[in-house]
C-alpha positions as CSV (number, residue, x, y, z in Angstrom):
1,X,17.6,0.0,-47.8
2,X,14.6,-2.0,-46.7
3,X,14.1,0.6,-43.8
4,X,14.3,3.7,-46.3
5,X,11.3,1.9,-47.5
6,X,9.1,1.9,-44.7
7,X,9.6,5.3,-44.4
8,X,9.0,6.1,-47.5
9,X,5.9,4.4,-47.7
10,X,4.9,5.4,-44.0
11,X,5.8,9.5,-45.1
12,X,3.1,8.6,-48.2
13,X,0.5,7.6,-46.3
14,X,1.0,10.9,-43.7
15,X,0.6,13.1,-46.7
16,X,-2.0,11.5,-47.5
17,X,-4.2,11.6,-44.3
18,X,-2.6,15.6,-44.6
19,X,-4.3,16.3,-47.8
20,X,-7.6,14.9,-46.0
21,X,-7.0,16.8,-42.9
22,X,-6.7,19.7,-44.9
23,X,-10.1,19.2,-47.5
24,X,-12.3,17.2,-45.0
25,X,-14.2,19.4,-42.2
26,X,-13.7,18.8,-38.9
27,X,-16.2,16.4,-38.2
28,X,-15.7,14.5,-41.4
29,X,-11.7,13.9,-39.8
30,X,-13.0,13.1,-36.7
31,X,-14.9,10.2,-37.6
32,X,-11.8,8.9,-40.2
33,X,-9.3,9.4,-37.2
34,X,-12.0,7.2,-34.8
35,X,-11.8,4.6,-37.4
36,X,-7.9,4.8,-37.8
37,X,-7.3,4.7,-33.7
38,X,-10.4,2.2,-33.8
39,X,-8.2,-0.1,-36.1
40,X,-5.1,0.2,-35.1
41,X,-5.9,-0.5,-31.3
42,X,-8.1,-3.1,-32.2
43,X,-5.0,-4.9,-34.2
44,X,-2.4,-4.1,-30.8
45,X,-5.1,-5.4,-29.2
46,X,-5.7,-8.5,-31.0
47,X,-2.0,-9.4,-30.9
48,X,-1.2,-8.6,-27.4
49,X,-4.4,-11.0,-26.7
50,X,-2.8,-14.0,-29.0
51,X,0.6,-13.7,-27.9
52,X,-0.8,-14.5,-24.2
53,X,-3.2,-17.3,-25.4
54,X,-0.2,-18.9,-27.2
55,X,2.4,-18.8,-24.4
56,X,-0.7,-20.4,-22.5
57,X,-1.0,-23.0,-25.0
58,X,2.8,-23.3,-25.1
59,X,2.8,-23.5,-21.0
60,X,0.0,-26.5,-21.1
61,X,1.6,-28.4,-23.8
62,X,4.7,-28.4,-21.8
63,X,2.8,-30.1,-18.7
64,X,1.7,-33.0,-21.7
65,X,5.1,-33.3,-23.2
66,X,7.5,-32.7,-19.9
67,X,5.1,-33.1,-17.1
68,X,6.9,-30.8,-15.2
69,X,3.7,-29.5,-12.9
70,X,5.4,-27.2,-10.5
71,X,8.0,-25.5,-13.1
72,X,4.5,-23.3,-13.6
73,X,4.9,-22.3,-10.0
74,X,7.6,-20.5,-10.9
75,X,6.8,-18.7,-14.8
76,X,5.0,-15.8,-13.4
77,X,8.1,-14.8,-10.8
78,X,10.1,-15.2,-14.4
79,X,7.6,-13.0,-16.3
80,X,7.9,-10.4,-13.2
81,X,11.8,-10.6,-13.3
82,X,11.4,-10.2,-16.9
83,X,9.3,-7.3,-16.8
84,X,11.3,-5.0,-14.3
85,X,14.6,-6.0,-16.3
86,X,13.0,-4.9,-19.9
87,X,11.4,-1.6,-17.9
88,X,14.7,-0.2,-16.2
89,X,17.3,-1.4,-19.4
90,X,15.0,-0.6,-22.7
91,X,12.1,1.6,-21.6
92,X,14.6,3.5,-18.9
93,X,11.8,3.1,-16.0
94,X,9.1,4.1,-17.8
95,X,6.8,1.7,-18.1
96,X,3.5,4.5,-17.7
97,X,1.4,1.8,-16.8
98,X,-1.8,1.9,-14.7
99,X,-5.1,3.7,-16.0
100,X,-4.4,6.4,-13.7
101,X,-1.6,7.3,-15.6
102,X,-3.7,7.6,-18.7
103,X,-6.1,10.2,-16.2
104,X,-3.1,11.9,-14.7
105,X,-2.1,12.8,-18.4
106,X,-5.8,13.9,-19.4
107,X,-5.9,16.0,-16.4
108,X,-2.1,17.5,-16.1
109,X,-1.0,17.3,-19.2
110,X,-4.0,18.6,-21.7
111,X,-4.2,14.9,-22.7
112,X,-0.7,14.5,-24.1
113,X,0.9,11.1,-24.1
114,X,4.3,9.8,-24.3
115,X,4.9,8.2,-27.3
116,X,6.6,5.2,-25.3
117,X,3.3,4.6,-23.7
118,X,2.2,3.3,-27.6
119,X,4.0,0.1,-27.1
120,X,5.4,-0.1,-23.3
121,X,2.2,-1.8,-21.8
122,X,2.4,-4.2,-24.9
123,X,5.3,-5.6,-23.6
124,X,5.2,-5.7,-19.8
125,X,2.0,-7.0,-20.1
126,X,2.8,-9.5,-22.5
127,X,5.6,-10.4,-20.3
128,X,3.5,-10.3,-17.0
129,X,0.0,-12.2,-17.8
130,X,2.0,-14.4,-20.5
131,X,4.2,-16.0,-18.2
132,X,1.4,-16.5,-15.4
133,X,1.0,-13.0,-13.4
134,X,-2.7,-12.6,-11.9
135,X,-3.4,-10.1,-13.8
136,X,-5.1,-8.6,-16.9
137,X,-4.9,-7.1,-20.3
138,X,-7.6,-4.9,-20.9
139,X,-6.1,-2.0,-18.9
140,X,-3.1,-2.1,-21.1
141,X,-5.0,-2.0,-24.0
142,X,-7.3,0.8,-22.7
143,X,-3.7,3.0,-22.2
144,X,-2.4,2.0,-25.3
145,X,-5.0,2.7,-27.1
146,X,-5.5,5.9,-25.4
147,X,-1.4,6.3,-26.4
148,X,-2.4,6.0,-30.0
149,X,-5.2,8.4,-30.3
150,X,-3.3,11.1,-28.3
151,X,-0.4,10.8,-30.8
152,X,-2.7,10.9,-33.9
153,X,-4.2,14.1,-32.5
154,X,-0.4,15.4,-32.3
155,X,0.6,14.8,-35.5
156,X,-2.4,16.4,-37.2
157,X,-2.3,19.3,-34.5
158,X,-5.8,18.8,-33.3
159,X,-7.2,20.7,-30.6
160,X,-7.6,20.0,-27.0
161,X,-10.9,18.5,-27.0
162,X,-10.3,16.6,-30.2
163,X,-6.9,15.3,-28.6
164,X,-9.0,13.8,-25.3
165,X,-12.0,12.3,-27.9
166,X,-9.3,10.1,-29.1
167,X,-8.3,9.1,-26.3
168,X,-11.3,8.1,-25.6
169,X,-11.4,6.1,-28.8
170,X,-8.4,4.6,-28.2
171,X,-9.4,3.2,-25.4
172,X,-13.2,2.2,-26.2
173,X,-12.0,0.4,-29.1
174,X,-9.5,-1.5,-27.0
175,X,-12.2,-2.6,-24.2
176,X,-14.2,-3.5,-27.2
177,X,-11.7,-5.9,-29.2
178,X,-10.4,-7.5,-26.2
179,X,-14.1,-9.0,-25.5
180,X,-15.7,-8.5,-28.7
181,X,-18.1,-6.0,-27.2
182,X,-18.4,-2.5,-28.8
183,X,-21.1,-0.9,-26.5
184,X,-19.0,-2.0,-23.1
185,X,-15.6,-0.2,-24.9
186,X,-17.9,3.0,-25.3
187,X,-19.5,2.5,-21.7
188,X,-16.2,2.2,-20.0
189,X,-14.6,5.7,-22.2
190,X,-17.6,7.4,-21.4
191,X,-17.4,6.0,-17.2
192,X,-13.8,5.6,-16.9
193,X,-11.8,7.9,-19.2
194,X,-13.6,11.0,-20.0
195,X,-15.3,11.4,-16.5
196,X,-15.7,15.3,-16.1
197,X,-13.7,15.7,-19.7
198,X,-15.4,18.2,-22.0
199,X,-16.4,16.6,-25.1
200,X,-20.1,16.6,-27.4
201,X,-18.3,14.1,-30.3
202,X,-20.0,10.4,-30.1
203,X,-20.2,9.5,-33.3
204,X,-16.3,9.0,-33.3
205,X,-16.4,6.9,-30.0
206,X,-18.9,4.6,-31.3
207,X,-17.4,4.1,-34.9
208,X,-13.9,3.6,-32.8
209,X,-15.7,0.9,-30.3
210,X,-17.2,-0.7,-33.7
211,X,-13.7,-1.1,-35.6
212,X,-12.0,-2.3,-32.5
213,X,-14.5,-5.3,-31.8
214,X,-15.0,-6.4,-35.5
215,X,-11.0,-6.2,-35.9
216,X,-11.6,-8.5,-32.9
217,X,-14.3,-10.9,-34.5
218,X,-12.6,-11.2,-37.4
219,X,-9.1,-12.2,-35.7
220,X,-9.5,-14.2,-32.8
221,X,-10.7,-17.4,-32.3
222,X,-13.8,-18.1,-30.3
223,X,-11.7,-19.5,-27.6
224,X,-9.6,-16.7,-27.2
225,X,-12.5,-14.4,-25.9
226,X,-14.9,-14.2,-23.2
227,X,-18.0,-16.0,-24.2
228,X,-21.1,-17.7,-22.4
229,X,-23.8,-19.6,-24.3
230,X,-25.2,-21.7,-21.4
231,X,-28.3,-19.8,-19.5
232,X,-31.3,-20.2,-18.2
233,X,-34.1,-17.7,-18.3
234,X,-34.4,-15.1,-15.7
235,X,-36.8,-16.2,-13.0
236,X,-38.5,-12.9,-11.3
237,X,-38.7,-15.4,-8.3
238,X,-35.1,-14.6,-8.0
239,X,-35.2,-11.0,-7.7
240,X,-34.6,-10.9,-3.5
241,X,-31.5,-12.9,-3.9
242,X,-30.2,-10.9,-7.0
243,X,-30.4,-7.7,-4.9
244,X,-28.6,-9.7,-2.1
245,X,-25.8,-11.1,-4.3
246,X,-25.8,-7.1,-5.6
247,X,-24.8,-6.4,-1.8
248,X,-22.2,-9.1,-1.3
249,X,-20.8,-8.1,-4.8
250,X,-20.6,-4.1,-3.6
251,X,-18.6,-5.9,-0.1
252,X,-16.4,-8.2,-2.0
253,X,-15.8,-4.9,-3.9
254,X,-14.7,-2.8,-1.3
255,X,-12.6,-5.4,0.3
256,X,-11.0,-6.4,-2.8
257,X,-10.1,-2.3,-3.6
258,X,-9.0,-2.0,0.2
259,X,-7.0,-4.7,0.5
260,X,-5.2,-4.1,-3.2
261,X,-4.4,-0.7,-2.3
262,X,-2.7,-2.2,1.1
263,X,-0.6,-4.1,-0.2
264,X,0.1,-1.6,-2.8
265,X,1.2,0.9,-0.5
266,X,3.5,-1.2,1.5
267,X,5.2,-2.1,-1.7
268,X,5.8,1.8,-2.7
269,X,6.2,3.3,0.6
270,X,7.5,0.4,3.0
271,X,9.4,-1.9,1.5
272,X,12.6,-0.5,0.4
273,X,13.9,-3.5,-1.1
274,X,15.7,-3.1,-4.6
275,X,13.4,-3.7,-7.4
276,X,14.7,-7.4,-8.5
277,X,14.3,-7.5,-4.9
278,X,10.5,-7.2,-5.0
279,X,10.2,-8.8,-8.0
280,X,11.7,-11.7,-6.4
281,X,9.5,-11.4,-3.0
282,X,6.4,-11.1,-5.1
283,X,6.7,-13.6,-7.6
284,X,7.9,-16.2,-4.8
285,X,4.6,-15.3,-2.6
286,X,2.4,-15.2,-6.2
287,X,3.9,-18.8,-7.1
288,X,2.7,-20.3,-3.1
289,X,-0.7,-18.7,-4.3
290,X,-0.6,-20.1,-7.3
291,X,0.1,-23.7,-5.7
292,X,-2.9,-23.4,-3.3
293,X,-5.1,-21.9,-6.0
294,X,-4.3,-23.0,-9.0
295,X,-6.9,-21.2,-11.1
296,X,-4.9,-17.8,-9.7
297,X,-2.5,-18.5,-12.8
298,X,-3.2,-16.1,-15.6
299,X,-6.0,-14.5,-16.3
300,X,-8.5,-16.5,-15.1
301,X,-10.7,-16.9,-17.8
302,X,-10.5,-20.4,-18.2
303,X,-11.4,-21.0,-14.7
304,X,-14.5,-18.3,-15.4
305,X,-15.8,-20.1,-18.0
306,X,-15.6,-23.1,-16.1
307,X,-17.3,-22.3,-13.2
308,X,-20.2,-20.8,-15.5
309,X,-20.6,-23.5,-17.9
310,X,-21.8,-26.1,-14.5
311,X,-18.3,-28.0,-14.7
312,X,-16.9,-26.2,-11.9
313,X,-15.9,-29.8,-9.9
314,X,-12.6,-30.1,-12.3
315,X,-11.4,-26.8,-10.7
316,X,-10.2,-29.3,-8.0
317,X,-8.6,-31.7,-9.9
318,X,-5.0,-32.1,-8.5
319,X,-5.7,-29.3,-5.8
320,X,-5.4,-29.8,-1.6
321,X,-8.9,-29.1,-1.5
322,X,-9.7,-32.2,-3.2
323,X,-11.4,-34.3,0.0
324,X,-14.0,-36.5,-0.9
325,X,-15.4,-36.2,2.6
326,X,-16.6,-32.7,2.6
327,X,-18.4,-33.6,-0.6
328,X,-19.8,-30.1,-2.6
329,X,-18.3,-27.8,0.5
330,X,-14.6,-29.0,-1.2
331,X,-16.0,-27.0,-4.0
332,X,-17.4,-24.2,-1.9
333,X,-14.8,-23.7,0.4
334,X,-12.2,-24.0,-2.5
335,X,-14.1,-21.1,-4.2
336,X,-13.9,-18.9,-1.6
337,X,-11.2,-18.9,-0.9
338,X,-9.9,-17.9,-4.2
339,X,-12.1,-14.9,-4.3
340,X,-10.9,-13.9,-1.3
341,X,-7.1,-14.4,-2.7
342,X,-7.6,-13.1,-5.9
343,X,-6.5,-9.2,-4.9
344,X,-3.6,-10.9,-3.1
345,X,-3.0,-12.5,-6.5
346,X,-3.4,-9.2,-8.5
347,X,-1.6,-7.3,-6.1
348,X,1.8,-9.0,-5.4
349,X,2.1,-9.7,-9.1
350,X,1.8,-5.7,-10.1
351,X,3.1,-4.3,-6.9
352,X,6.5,-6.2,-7.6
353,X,7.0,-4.9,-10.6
354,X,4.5,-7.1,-13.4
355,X,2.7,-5.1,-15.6
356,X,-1.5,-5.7,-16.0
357,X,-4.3,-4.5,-15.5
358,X,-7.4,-4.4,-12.8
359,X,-10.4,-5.2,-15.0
360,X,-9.6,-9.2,-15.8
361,X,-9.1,-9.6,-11.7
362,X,-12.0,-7.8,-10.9
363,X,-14.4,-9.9,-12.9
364,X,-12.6,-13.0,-12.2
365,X,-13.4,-12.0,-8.3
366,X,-16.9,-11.3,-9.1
367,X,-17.3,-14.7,-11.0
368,X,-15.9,-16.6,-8.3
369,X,-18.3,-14.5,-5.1
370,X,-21.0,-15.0,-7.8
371,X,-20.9,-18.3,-7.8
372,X,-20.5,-19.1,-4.0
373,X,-22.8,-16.9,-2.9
374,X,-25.4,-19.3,-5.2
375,X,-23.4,-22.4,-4.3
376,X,-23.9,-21.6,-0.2
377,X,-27.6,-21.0,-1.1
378,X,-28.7,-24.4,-2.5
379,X,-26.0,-26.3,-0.6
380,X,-28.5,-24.8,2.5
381,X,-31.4,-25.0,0.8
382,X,-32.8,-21.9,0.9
383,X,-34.1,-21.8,-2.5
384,X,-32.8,-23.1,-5.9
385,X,-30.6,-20.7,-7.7
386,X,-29.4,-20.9,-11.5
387,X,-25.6,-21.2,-10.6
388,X,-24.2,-20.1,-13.9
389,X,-26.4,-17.2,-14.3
390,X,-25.0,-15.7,-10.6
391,X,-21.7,-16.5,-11.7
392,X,-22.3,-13.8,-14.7
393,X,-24.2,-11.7,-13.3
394,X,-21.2,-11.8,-10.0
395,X,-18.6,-10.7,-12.5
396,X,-20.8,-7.2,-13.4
397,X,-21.6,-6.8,-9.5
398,X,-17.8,-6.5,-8.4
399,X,-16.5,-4.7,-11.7
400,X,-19.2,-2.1,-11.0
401,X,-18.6,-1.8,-7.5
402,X,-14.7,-2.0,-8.0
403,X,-14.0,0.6,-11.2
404,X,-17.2,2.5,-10.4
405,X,-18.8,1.5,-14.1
406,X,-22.1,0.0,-13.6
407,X,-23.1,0.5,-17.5
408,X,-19.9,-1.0,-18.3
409,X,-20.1,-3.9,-16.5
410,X,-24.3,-4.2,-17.3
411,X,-23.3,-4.2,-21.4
412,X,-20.1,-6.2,-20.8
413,X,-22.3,-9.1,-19.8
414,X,-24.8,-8.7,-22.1
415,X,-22.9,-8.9,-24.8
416,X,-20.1,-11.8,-23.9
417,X,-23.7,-13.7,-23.9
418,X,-25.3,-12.8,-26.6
419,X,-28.1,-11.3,-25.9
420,X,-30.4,-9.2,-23.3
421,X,-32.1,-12.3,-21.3
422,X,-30.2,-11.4,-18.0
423,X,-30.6,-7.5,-18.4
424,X,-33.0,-7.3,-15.3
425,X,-31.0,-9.0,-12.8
426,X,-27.6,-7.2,-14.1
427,X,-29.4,-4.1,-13.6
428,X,-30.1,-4.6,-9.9
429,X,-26.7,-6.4,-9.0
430,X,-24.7,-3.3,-10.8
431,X,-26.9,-0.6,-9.4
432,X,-26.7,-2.2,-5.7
433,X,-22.7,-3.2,-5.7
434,X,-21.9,0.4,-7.1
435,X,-24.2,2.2,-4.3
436,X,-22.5,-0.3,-1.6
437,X,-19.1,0.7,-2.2
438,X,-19.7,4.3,-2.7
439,X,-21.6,3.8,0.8
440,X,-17.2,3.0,1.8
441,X,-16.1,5.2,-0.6
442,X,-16.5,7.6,-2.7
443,X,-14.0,7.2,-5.4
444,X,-12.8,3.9,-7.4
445,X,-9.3,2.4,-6.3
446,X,-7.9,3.4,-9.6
447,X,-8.5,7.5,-9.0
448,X,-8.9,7.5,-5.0
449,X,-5.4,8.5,-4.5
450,X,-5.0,10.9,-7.4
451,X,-8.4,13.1,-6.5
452,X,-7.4,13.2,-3.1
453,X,-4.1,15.1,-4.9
454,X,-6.2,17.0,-6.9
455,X,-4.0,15.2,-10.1
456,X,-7.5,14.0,-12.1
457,X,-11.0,15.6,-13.2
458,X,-14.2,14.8,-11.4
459,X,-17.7,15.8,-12.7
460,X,-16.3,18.9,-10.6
461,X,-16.2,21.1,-14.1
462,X,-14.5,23.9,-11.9
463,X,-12.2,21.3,-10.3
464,X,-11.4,20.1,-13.4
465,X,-10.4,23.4,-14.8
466,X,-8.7,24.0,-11.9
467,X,-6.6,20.7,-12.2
468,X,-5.0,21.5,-15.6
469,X,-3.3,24.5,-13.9
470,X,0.2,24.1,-12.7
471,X,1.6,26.0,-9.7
472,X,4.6,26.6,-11.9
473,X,2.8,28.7,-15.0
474,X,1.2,31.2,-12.6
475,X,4.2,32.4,-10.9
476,X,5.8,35.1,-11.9
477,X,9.6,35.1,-11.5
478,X,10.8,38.5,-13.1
479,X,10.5,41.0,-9.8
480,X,13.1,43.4,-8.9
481,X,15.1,43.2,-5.8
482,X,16.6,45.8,-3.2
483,X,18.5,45.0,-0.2
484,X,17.0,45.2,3.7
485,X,20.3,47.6,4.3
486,X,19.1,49.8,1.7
487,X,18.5,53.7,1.4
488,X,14.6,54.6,0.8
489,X,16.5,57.1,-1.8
490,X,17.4,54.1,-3.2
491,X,14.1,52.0,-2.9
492,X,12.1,55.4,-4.8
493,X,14.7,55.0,-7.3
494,X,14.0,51.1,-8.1
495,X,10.4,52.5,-8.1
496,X,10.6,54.9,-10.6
497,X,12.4,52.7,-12.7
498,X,9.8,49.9,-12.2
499,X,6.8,48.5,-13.5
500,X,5.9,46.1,-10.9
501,X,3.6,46.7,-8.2
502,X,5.9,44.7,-5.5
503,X,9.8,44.4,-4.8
504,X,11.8,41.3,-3.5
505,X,13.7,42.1,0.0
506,X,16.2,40.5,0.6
507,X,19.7,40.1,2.8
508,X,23.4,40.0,1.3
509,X,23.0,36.6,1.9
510,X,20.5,36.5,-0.9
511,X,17.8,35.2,1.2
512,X,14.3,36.1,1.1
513,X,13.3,38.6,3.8
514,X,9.8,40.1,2.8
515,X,8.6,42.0,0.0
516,X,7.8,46.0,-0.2
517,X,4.3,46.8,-2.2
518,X,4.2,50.0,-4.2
519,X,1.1,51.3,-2.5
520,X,2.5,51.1,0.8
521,X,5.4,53.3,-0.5
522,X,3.2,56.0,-2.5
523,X,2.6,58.4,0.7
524,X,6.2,58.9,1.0
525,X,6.9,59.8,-2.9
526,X,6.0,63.8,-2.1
527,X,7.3,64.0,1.5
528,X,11.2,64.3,1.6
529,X,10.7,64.7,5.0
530,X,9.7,61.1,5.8
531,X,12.1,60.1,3.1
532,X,15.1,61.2,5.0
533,X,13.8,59.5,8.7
534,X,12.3,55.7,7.1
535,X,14.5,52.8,5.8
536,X,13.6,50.1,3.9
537,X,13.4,48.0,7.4
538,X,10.5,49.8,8.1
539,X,8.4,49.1,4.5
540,X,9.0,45.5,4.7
541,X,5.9,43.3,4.6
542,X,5.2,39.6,5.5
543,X,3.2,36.8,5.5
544,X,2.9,33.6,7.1
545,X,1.0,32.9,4.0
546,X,3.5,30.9,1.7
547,X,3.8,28.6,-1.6
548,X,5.4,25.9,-1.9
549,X,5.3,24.6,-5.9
550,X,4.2,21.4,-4.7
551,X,0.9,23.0,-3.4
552,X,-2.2,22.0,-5.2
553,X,-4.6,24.9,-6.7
554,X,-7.1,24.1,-4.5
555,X,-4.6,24.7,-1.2
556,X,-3.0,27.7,-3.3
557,X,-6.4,29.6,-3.2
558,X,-7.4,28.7,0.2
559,X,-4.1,30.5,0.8
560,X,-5.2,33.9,-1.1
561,X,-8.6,33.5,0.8
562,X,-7.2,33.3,4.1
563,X,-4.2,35.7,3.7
564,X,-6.1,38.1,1.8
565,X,-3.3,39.7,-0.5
566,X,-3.2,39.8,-4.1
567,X,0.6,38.3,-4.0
568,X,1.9,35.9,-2.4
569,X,5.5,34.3,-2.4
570,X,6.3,30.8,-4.0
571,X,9.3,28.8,-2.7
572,X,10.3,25.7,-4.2
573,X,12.6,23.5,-1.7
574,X,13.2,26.8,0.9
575,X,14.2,28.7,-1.9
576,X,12.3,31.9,-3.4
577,X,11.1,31.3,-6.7
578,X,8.9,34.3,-7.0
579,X,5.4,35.4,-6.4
580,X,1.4,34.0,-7.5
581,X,-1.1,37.1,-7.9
582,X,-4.5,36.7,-8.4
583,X,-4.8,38.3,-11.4
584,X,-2.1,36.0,-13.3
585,X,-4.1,33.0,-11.9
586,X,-7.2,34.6,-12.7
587,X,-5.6,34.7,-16.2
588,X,-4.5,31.3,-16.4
589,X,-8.0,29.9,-15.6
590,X,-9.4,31.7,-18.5
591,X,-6.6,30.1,-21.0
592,X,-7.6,26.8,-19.6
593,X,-11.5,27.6,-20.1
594,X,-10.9,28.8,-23.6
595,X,-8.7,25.9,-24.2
596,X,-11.6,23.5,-22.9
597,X,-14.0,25.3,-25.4
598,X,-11.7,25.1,-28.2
């Protein structure tokens, strides 16, 4: 009865947002649907941040009550075990997590998300970061949120552009409740999610962002998010070394992308372990980490706060690196080294099966290089450097140079502190760690792999188009057949009969031999002469030119170009599926660029 309810109430209140659909114009509903996506991922977000912080709470109340030190060793190889189990039993293996799935489905699937993806990162992240993994939670929020908008858009049968604004929203507003920061939500849609996406709509982006952050505000406690009050002004004496921390920030970036995607690879392709088998190899290597670096545990916000607040020294407490007789290089050396570990960290924990996200690791990185870089500098001398200030200004250098989002990362700090005063210096850092790592390469670890498929848009507008077409939908598998044994009598008759330009050849076996075009027939439709002496041997044409359905667009028309024939045949797993013309792709191009424009 209690269920019956819910529904009832829940059917009311989709009537109701009908009736508005249908009396509000379209940019009216567009700004109530970014405040309704704006809400409700603010409030997933708010709660998936909470349930984290509590279990965190829970796990250093346990070390006051218990004082069991190393049972935390071993929570995030439980939260990892946890994860894969709740993946392959309740969410049958599909945990759609990663922002490149969120691209993949903007760019393969006309923005159209799984349902499952609404909730599925809740949990496995929850799981994952809650229990200890080295990882974060805004990328889960950013593809839930991105789950919720996509949805809302199909329920209220939106159109294409519409359905990838919410998207966006979803995601700005889940960036901007997880750090209280509505402009950085915005930055990172507009950077990250709708790069090369066709859309004019901001005011719904920025009402979403706004929703999202003051759900946020109004929620969590001050603890909970990422805030800095301690700064010192900006001293234009320190420009040099802000553009040279800007350059170690775009290094640490490119070997903290290289050296995730490593291990990431050997984990998909290598290692053919079962997957409780990773999660076990993982979680035991993440748990040593976490014993030589303790502040790898988590998140790492803690430790971030720490180090930029000028009480970095009781990082060390209870650590190996805890030697009285290297004095402040304990602290140094300590410090690098878990910047140096941190992708290790994030990797092994997602790799193995956790669930989180890259943008917590990337600015816990960046802190950390932030702060040794300064560290190194006064411990030699050099020149006196506001520590806590590079610490902050670290964290935008390596999430610029590591998710390609300098504006992001410049508004994310500017607003965790409240203010402007460092805008100057985040400027140079962002702009030089962003140009470094492109210097390395040319796309961000999260999309390198999918644009080298062709899966995801790039400012490429053509590209892009060109993505959202499907070898499958442009070919055409209604052809008629005739046999290579066959009469020519017999192949004129299929002709006459036919409305296709080109027959399928093929043997008794059923295999594909060649095809026949009609042109190449017509000269002998009036000449019973030639008739009577040709076979359909003889007519046969070929081409090394062939399909395979697994072919990108891009390798599809480099195919046509090179071949130089208006058909050509498409096989899927040796086995003829039919034939890809020109003019049907030519056709299908036009849908998509009509559907863009919609």
């Amino acid at each position: 009865m209690k269920n019956n309810r819910y529904i009832q109430i829940l059917k009311q209140h989709t009537l109701v947002l009908k009736y508005l659909h249908d009396h509000l114009n379209r940019n009216q509903f567009l700004i109530l649907a970014g405040i309704l996506v704006g809400l409700t991922t603010g409030i997933v977000a708010v709660f998936l941040k909470s349930v984290v912080h509590n279990l965190h709470v829970a796990i250093d109340a346990q070390l006051e009550v218990f004082n069991y030190p190393y049972l935390n060793l071993f929570l995030p190889l439980m939260g990892i075990l946890l994860t894969v189990w709740v993946v392959k039993v309740f969410l049958k293996g599909k945990d759609g997590k990663g922002i490149s799935n969120l691209l993949i489905d903007i760019a393969q699937r006309s923005g159209i998300m799984a349902q499952y993806k609404m909730y599925s990162q809740v949990v496995a992240s929850a799981l994952t970061v809650g229990f200890g993994g080295s990882a974060g939670l805004e990328g889960p929020i950013a593809v839930t949120g991105g789950a919720i908008g996509s949805n809302f858009a199909r329920i209220y049968k939106l159109s294409y552009r519409e359905r990838i604004l919410l998207i966006g929203c979803g995601a700005a507003s889940g960036i901007a409740a997880a750090f209280n920061a509505p402009i950085t939500g915005m930055m990172f849609a507009i950077e990250v999610i709708l790069v090369g996406a066709v859309f004019s709509d901001f005011i719904p982006l920025i009402i979403s962002a706004v929703c999202g952050a003051l759900i946020s505000k109004v929620i969590l406690d001050d603890s909970i998010l990422l805030e800095f009050k301690s700064l010192k002004e900006f001293d234009y004496q320190n420009i040099f070394y802000y553009i040279l921390l800007g350059i170690f920030s775009g290094l640490v970036s490119v070997y903290y992308s290289r050296s995730t995607m490593k291990i990431e690879h050997f984990f998909k392709h290598q290692f053919k372990w079962s997957d409780y088998s990773k999660a076990i190899f993982g979680g035991l290597i993440l748990a040593l980490l976490c014993f030589l670096f303790p502040p790898l545990f988590g998140e790492g916000y803690s430790s971030v706060k720490i180090l930029a607040s000028g009480s970095a020294n009781s990082l060390l407490n209870k650590s190996f690196f805890d030697i009285p007789q290297l004095g402040d290089w304990a602290l140094i050396i300590f410090v690098g080294f878990i910047f140096i570990f941190k992708s290790f960290a994030y990797s092994f924990t997602v790799s193995s099966g956790g669930s989180g996200g890259n943008f917590a690791p990337s600015l816990f990185a960046g802190a950390f290089s932030g702060y040794f870089f300064a560290a190194v500098n006064n411990k030699l001398n050099y020149h006196s450097l506001p520590v806590g200030n590079f610490t902050l200004v670290g964290m935008c250098g390596v999430i610029s140079g590591v998710m390609y989002a300098p504006l992001t990362g410049i508004f994310l700090i500017a607003e965790v502190t409240g203010g402007y005063d460092l805008i100057l210096p985040l400027m140079l850092v962002s702009t030089s760690a962003y140009a470094i790592a492109r210097m390395f390469e040319p796309y961000s670890m999260e999309k390198k792999h999918l644009i080298a498929k062709k899966q995801i848009f790039t400012e490429d507008y053509d590209q892009n188009l060109l993505g959202l077409i499907s070898p499958e939908e442009i070919i055409d598998n209604e052809y008629e057949v005739i046999y290579a044994d066959s009469s020519l009598i017999d192949l004129l008759k299929l002709i006459r009969q036919s409305t296709r330009n080109i027959i399928v050849c093929k043997n008794h076996n059923e295999k594909f031999v060649g095809f026949i075009l009609f042109d190449k027939v017509r000269k002998f439709l009036m000449d019973p002469e030639l008739q009577e002496k040709l076979t359909v041997k003889e007519l046969i044409s070929k081409t090394k030119f062939e399909v395979d359905t697994s072919d990108s667009i891009v390798d599809i028309i480099n195919k046509f170009e090179e071949a130089d024939l208006w058909y050509l045949p498409a096989f899927e797993n040796g086995e003829f599926k039919g034939f890809i013309s020109k003019t049907r792709f030519l056709s299908a191009y036009r849908n998509k660029l009509r559907l863009t424009l919609s």
